[in-house]
LUMNU-566529 format. One record per residue: residue number from 1; x, y, z of N, C-alpha, C in turn; residue in three letters. Coordinates in nm, 4 decimals. Example, Ala and Ser with C-alpha at 12.3 -4.5 7.8 and 13.67 -1.06 7.14 Angstrom:
BEGIN
     i       n.c1       n.c2       n.c3      ca.c1      ca.c2      ca.c3       c.c1       c.c2       c.c3    aa
     1     1.3190    -0.5690     0.7800     1.2300    -0.4500     0.7800     1.3200    -0.3300     0.7800   ALA
     2     1.2850    -0.2250     0.7080     1.3670    -0.1060     0.7140     1.2900     0.0030     0.7870   SER
***
This chain:
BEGIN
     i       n.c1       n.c2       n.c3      ca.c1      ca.c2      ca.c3       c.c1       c.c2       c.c3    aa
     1    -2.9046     1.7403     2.5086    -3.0065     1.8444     2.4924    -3.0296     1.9141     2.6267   UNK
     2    -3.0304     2.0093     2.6706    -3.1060     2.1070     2.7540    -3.1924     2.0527     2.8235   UNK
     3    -3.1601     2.0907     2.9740    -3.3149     2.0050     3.0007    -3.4164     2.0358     2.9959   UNK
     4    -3.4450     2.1569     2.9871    -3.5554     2.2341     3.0081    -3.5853     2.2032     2.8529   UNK
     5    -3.5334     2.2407     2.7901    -3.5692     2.2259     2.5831    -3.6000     2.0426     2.5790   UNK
     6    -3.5689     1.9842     2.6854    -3.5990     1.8140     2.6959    -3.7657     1.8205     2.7411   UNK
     7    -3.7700     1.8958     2.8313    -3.9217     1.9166     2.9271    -4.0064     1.9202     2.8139   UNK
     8    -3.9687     2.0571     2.7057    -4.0710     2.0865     2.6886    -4.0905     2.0281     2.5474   UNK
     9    -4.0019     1.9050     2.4565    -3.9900     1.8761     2.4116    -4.0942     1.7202     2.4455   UNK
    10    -4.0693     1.7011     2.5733    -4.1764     1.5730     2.5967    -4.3329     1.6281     2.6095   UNK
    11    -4.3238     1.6755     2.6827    -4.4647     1.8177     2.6797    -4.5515     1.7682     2.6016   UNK
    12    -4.4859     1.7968     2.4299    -4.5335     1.8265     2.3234    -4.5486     1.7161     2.2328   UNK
    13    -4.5239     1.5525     2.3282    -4.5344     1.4507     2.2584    -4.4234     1.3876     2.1764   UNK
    14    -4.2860     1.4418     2.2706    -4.1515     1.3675     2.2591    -4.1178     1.3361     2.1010   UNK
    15    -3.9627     1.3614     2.1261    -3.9257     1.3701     1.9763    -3.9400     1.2382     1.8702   UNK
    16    -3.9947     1.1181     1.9224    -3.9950     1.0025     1.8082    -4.1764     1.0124     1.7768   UNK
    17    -4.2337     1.0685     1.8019    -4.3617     1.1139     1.7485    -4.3638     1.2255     1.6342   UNK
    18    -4.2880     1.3873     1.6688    -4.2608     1.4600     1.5687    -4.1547     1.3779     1.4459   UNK
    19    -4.0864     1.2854     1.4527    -3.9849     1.2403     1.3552    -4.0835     1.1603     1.3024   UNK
    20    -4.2031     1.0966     1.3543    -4.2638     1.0189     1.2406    -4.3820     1.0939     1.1839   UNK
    21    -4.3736     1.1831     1.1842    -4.4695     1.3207     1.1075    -4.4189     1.3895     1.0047   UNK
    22    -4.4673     1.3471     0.8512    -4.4076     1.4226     0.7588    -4.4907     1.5304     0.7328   UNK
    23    -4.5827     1.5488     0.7619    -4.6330     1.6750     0.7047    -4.7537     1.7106     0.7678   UNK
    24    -4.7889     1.8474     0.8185    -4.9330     1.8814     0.8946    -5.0184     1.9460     0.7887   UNK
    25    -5.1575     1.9114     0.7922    -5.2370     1.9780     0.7436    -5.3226     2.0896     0.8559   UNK
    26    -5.3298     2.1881     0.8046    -5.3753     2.2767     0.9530    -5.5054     2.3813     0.8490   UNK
    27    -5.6155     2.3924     0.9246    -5.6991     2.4866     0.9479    -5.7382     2.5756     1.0149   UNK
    28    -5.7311     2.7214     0.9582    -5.6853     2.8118     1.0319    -5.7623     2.9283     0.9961   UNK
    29    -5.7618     3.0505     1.0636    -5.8038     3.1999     1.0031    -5.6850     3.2414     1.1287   UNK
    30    -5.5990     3.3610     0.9952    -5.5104     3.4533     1.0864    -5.6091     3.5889     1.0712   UNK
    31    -5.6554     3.6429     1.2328    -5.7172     3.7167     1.2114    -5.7059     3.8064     1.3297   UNK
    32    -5.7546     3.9920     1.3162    -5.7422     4.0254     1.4264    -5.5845     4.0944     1.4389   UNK
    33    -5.4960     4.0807     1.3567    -5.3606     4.1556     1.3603    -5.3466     4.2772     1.3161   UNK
    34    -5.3295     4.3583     1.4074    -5.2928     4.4918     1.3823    -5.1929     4.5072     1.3046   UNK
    35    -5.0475     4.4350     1.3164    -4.9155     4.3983     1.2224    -5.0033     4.4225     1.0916   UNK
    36    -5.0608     4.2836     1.0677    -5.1050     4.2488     0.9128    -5.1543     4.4044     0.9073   UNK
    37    -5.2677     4.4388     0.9518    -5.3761     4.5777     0.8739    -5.2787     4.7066     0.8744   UNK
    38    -5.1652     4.6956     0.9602    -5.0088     4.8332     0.8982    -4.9755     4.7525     0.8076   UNK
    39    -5.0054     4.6688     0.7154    -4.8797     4.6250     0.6437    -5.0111     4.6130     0.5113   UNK
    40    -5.1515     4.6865     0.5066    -5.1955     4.6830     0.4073    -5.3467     4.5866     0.4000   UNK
    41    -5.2773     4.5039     0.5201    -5.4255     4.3803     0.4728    -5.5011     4.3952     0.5849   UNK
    42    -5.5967     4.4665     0.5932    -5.7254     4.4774     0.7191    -5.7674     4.3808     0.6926   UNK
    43    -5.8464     4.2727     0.6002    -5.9110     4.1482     0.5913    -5.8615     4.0008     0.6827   UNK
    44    -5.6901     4.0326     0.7159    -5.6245     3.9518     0.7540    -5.6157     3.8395     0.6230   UNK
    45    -5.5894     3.7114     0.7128    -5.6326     3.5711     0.6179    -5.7111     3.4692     0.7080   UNK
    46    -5.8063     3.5115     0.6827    -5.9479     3.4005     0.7163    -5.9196     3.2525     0.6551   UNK
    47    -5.9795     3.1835     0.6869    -6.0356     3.0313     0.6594    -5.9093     2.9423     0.5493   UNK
    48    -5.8050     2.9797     0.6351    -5.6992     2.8937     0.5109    -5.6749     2.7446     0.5434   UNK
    49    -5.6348     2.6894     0.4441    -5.5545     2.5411     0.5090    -5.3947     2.5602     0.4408   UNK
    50    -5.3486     2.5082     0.5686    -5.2123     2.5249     0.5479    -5.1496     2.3755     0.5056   UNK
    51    -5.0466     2.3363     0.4797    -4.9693     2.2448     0.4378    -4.8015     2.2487     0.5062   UNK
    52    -4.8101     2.1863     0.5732    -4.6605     2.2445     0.6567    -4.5777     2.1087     0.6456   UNK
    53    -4.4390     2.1180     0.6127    -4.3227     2.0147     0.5912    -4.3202     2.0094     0.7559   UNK
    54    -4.2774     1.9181     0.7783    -4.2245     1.8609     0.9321    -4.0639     1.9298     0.9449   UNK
    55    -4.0022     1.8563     0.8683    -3.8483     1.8488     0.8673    -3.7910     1.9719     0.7441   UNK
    56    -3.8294     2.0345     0.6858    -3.8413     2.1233     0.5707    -3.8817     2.1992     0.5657   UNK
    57    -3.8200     2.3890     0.5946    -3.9469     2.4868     0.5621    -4.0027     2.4700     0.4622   UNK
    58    -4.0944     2.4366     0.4228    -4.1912     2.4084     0.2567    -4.3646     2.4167     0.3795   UNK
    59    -4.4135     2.5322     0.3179    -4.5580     2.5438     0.3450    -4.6023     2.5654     0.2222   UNK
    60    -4.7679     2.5645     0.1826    -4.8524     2.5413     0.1089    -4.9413     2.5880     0.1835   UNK
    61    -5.0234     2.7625     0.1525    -5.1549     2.8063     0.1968    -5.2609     2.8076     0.1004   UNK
    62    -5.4076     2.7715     0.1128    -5.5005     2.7968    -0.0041    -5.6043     2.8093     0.1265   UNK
    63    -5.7240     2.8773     0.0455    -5.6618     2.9956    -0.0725    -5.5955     3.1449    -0.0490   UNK
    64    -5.4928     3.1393    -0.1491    -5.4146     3.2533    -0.1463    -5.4481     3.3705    -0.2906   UNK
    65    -5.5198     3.4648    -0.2630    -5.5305     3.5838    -0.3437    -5.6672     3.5850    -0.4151   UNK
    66    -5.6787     3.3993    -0.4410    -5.8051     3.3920    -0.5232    -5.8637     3.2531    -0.4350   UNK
    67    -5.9794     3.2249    -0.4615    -6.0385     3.0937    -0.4459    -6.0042     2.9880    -0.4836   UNK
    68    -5.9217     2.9929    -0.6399    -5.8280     2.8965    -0.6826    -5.6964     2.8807    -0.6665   UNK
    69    -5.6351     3.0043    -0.5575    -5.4851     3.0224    -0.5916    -5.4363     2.9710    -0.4469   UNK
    70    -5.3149     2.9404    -0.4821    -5.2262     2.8806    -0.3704    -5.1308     2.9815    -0.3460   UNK
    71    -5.0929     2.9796    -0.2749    -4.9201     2.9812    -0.2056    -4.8095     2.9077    -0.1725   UNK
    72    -4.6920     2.8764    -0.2235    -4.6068     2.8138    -0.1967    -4.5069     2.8885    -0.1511   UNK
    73    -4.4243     2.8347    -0.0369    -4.3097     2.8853     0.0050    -4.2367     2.8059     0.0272   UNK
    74    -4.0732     2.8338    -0.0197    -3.9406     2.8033     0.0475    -3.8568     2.9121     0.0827   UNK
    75    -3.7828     2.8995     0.1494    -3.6958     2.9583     0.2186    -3.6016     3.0562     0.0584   UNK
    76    -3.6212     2.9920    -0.0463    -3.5044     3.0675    -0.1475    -3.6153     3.1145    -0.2375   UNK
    77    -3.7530     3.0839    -0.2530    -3.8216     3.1191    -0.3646    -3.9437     3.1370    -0.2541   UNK
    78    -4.0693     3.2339    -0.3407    -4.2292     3.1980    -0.2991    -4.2907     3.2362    -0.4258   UNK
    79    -4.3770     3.1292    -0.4235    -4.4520     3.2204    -0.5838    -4.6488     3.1877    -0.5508   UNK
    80    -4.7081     3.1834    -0.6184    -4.8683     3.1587    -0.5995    -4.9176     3.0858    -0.7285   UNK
    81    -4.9810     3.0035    -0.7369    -5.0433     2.9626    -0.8661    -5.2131     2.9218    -0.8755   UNK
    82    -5.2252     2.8300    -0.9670    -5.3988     2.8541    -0.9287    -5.4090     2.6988    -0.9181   UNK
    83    -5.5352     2.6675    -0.9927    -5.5498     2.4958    -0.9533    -5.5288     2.3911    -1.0289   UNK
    84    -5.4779     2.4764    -1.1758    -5.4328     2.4445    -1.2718    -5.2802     2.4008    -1.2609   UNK
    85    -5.2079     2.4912    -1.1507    -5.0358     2.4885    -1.1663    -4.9928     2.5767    -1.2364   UNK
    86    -5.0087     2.6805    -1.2759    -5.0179     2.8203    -1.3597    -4.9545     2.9054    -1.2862   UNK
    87    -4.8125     2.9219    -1.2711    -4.7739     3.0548    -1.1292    -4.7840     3.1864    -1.2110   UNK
    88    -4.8863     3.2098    -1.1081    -4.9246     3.3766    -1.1446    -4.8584     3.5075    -1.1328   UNK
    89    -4.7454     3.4552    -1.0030    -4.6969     3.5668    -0.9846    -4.5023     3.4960    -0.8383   UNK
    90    -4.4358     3.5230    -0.8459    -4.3083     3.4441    -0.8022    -4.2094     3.5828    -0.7941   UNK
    91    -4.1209     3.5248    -0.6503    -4.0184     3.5822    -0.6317    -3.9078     3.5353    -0.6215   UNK
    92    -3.7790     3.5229    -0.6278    -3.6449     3.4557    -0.6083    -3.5834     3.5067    -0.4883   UNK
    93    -3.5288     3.4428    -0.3586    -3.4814     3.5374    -0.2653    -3.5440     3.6333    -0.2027   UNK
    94    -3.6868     3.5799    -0.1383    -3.7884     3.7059    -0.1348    -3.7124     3.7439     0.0034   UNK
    95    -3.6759     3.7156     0.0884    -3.6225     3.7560     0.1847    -3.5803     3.9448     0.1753   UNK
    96    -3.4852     3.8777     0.0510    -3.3977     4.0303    -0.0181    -3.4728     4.1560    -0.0139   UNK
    97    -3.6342     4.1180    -0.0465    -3.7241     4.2016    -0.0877    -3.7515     4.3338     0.0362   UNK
    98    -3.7392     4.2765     0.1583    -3.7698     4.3577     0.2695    -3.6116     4.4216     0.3270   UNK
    99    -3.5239     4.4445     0.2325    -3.4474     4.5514     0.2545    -3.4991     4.6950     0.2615   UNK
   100    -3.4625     4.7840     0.3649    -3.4800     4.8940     0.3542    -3.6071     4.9346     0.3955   UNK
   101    -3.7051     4.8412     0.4491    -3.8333     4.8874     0.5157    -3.8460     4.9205     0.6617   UNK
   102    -3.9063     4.9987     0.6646    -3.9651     5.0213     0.8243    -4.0903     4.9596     0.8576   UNK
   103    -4.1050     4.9612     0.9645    -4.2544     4.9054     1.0173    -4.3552     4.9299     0.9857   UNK
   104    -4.3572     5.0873     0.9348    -4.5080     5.1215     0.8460    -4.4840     5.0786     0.7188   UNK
   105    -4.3941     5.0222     0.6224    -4.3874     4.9965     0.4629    -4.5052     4.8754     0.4340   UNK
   106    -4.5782     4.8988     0.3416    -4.6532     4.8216     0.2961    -4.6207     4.7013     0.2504   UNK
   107    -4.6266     4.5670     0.2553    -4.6328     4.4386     0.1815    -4.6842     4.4120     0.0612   UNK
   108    -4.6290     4.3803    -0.0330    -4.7339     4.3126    -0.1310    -4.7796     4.1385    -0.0866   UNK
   109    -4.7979     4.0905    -0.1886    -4.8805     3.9238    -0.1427    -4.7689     3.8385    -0.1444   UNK
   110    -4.6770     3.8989    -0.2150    -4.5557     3.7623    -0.1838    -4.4860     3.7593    -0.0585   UNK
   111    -4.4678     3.8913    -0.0031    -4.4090     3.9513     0.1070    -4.5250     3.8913     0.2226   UNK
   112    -4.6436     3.9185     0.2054    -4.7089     3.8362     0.3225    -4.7153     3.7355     0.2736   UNK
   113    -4.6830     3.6486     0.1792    -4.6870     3.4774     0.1730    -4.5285     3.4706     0.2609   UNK
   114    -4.4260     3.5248     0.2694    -4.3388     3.4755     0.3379    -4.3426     3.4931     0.4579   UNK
   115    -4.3960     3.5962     0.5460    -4.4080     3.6212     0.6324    -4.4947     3.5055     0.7067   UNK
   116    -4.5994     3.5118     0.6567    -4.6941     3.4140     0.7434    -4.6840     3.2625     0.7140   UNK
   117    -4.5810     3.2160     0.6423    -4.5483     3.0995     0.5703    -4.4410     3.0620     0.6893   UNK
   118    -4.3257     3.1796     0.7246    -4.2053     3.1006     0.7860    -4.2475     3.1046     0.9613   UNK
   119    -4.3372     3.1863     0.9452    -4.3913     3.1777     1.0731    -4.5108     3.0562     1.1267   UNK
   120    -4.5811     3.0266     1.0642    -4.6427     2.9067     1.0162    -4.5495     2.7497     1.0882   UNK
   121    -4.4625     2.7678     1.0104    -4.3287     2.6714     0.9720    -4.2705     2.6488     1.1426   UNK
   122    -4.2475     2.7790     1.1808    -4.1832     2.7802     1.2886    -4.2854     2.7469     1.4163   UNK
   123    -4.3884     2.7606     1.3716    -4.4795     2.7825     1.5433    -4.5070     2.6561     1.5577   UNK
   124    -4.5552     2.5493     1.4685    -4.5773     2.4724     1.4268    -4.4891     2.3196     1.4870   UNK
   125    -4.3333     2.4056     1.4492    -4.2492     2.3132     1.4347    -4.1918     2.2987     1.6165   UNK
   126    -4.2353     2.4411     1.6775    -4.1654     2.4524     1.7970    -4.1923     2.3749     1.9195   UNK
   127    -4.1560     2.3259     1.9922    -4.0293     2.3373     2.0294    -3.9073     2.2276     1.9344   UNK
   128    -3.9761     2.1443     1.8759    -3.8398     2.0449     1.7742    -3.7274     2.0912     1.7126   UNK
   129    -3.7356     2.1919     1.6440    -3.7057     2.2452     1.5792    -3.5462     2.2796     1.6235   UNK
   130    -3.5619     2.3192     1.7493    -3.4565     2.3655     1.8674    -3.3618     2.3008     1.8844   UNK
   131    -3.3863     2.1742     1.8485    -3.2651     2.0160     1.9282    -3.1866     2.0142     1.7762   UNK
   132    -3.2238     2.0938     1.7209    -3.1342     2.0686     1.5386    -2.9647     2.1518     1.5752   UNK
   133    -2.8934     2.0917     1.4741    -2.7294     2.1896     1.5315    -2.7336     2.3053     1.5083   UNK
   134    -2.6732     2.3829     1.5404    -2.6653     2.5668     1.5527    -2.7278     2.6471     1.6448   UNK
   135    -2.8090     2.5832     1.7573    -2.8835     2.6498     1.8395    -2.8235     2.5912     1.9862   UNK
   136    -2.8302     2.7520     2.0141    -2.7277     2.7651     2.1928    -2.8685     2.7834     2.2718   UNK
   137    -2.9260     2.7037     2.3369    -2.9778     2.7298     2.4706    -2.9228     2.6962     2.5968   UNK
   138    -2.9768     2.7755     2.6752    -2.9668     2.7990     2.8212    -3.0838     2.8639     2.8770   UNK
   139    -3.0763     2.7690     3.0091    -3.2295     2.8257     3.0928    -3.1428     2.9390     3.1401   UNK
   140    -3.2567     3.0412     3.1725    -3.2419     3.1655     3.2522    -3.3646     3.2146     3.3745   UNK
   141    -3.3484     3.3556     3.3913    -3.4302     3.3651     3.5294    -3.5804     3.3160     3.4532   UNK
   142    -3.6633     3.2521     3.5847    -3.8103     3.2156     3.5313    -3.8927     3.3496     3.5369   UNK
   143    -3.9922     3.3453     3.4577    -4.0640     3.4282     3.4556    -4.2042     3.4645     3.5111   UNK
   144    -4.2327     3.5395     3.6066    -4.3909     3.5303     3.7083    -4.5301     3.6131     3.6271   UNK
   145    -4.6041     3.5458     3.5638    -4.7278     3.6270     3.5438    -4.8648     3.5614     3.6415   UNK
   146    -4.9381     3.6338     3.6365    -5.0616     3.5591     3.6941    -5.0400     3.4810     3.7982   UNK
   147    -4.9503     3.4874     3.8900    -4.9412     3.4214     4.0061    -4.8532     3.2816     3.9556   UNK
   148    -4.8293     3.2369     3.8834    -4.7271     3.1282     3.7532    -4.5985     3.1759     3.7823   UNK
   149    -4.5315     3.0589     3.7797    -4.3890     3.0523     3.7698    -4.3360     2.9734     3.6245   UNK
   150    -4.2967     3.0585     3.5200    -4.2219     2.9831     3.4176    -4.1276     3.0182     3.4115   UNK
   151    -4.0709     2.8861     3.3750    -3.8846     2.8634     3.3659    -3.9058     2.9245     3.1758   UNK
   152    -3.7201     2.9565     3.1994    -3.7671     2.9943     3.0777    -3.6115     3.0265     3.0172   UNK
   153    -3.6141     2.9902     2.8652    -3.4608     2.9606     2.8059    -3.4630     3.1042     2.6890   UNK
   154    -3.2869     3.1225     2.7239    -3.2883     3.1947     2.6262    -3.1778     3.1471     2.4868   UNK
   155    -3.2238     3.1387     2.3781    -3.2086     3.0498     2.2506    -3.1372     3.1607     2.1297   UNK
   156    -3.0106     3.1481     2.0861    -2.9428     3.2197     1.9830    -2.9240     3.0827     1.8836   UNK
   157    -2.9386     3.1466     1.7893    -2.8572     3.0792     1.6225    -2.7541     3.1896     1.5725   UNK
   158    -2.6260     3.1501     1.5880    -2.5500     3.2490     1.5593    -2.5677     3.2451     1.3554   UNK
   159    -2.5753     3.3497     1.3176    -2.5910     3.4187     1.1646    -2.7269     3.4389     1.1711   UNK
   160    -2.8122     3.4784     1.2447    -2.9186     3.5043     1.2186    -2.9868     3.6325     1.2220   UNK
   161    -3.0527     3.7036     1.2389    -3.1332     3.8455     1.1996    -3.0771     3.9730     1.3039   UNK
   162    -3.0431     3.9492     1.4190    -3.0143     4.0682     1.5385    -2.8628     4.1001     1.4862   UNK
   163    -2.8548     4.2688     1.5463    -2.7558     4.3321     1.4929    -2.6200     4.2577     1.5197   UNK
   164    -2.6136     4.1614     1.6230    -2.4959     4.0707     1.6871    -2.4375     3.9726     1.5623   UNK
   165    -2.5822     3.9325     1.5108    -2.5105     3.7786     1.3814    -2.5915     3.6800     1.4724   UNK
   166    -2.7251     3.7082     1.5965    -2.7410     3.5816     1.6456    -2.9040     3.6595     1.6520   UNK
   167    -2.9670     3.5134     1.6022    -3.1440     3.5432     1.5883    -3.1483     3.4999     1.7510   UNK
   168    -3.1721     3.5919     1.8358    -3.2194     3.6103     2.0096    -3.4084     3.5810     2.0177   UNK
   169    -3.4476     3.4727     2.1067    -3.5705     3.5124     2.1553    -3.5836     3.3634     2.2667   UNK
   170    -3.6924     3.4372     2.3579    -3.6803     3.3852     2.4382    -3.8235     3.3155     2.4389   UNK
   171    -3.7588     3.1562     2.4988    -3.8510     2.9924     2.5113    -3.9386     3.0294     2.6391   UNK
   172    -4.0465     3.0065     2.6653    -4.0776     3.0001     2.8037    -4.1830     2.8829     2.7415   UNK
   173    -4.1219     2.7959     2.8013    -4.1601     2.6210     2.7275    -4.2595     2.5803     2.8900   UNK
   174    -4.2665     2.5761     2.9721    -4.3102     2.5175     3.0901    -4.3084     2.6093     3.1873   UNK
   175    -4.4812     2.6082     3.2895    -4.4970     2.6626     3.3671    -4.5353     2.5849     3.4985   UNK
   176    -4.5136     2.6264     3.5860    -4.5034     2.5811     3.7441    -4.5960     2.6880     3.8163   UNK
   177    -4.7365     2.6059     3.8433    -4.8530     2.7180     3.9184    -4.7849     2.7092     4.0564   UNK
   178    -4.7774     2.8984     4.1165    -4.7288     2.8102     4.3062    -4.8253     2.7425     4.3310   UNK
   179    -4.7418     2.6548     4.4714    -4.7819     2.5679     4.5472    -4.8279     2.4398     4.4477   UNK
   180    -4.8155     2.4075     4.3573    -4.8986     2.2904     4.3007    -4.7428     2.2411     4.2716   UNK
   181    -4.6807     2.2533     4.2174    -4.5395     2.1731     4.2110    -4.5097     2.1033     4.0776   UNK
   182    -4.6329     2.1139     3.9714    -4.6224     1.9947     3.8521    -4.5972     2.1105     3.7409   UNK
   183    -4.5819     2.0704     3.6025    -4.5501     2.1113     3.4849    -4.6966     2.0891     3.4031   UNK
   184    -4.6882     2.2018     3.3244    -4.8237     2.1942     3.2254    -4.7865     2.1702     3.1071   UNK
   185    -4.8687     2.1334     2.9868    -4.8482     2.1462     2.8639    -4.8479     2.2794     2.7841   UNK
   186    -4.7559     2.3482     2.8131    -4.7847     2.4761     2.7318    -4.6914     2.5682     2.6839   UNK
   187    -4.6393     2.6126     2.5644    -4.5625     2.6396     2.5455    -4.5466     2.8012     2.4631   UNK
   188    -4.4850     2.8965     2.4882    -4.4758     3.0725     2.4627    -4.3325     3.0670     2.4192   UNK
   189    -4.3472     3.1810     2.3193    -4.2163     3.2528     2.2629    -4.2436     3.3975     2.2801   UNK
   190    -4.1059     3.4430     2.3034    -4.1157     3.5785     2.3241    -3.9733     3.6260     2.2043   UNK
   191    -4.0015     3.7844     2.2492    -3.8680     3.8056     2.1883    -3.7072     3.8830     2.2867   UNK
   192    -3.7471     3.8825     2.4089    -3.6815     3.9080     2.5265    -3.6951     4.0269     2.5962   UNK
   193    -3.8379     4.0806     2.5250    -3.8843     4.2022     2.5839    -4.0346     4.2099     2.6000   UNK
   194    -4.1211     4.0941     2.5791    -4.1771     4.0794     2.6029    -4.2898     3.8835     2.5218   UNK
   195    -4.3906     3.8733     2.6292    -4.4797     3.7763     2.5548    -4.5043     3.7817     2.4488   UNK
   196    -4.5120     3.7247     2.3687    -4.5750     3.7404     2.1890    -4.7004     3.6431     2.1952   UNK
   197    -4.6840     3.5199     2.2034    -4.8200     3.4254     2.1684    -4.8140     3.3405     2.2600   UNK
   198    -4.8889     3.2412     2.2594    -4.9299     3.1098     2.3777    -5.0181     3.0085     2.2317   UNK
   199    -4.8838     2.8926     2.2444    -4.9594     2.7903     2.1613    -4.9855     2.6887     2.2021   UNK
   200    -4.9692     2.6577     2.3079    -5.0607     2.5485     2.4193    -5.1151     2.5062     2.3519   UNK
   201    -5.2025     2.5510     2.2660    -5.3634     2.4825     2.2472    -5.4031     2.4299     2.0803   UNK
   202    -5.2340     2.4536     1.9850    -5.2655     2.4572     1.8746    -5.3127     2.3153     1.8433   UNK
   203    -5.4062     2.3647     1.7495    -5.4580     2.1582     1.6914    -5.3978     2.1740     1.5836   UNK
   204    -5.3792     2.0493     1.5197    -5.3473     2.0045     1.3935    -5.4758     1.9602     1.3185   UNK
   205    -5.5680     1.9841     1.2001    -5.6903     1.9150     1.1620    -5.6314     1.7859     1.0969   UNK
   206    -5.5093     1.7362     1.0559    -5.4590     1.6090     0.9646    -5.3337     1.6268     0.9616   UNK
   207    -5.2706     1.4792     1.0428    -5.1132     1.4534     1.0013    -5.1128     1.3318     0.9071   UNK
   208    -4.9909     1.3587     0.8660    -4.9377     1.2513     0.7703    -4.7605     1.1988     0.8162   UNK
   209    -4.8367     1.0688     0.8766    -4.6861     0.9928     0.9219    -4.5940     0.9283     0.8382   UNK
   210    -4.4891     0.9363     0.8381    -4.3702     0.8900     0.7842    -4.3758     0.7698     0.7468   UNK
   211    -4.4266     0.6399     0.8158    -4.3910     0.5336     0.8506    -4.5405     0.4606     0.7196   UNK
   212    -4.6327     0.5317     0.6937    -4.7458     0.4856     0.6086    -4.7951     0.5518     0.5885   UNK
   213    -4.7519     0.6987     0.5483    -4.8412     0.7714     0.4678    -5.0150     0.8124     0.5350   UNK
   214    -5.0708     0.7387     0.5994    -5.1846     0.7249     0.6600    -5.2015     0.8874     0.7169   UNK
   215    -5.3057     0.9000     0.7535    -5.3851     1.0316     0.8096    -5.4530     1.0259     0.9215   UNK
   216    -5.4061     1.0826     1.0577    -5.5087     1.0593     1.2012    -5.5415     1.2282     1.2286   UNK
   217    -5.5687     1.2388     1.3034    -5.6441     1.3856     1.3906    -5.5958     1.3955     1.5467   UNK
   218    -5.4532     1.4096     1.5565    -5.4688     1.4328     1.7252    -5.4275     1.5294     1.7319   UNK
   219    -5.4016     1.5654     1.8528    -5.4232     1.7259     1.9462    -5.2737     1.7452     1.9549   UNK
   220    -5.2291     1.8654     1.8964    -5.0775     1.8195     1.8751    -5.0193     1.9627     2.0137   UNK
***
């Protein structure tokens, strides 16, 4: 593994901790996105709980559309149902669906259940996610904000979304304050043109470990 994708992989509570985590429960409001309110939804999504697979894109948001309705996503299907198990409304291949849009095209609800589902999946999952086969990293130049020095990798999956055949974005997994010399817990994705988020600080409200099913609360 990379060393730097090793750093920031211990960082985050080293990989035999994420392997005994089957599933996060997370509480959340996505709120405040300009993205979301061009794409139709000014309300955002307030007060959800999420359901996130460890090892599996498979998320689970409620509530979705209604007070009783869910969201389910996989990677080949997303559909919504209520509390009954009743799917109200389902797509096959929703991916397919966002052919041919531009940045101003509107979403419907399945289109933002995938969106904020695989993203969910991914932020969640990161940095682990990385040490799986098909992914080329390499550290590159570090990056200086705020007087900070972060090292920082740049990460392709060849067949993935950029016009090349390789999904490009860049790790900046660990930062180095000058003069202090140590590593922090904190970890940013970009897309190689600029910062996007800082999830340092994400909590988990409930995991569920592999090993007994059981339920704790730590600071993930």
């Amino acid at each position: 593994m990379n060393q730097l994708l090793d750093l920031a992989v211990e960082a985050h509570g080293g990989l035999e901790r994420w392997r005994a985590i089957e599933r996060l429960e997370v509480s959340l409001s996505c709120s405040d996105f300009s993205f979301l309110r061009m794409k139709g939804y000014p309300e955002d999504l307030p007060n959800i709980t999420a359901r996130i697979k460890m090892r599996r894109p498979v998320v689970s948001i409620r509530p979705y559309t209604s007070v009783d309705g869910c969201g389910h996503f996989t990677p080949d299907r997303v559909w919504i149902d209520d509390d009954k198990g009743y799917v109200l409304n389902q797509r096959i291949e929703p991916r397919a669906s966002f052919a041919g849009h531009a940045l101003e095209t509107p979403w419907d609800q399945l289109q933002l259940l995938y969106f904020v589902s695989y993203g969910l999946w991914n932020y969640f999952n990161t940095p682990f996610f990385l040490i799986q086969p098909g992914f080329e990293v390499r550290e590159i130049e570090p990056h200086e904000e705020n007087g900070e020095i972060w090292r920082c990798s740049h990460i392709a999956r060849p067949g993935g979304h950029s016009p090349g055949g390789a999904k490009v974005f860049t790790l900046i997994s660990a930062y180095t304050p000058v003069g202090q010399g140590g590593t922090a817990n904190k970890i940013r994705q970009g897309n190689g043109t600029g910062l996007l988020s800082d999830w340092g600080s994400s909590r988990a409200s409930q995991v569920e470990t592999a090993e007994s099913g059981r339920k704790n609360y730590p600071t993930l």
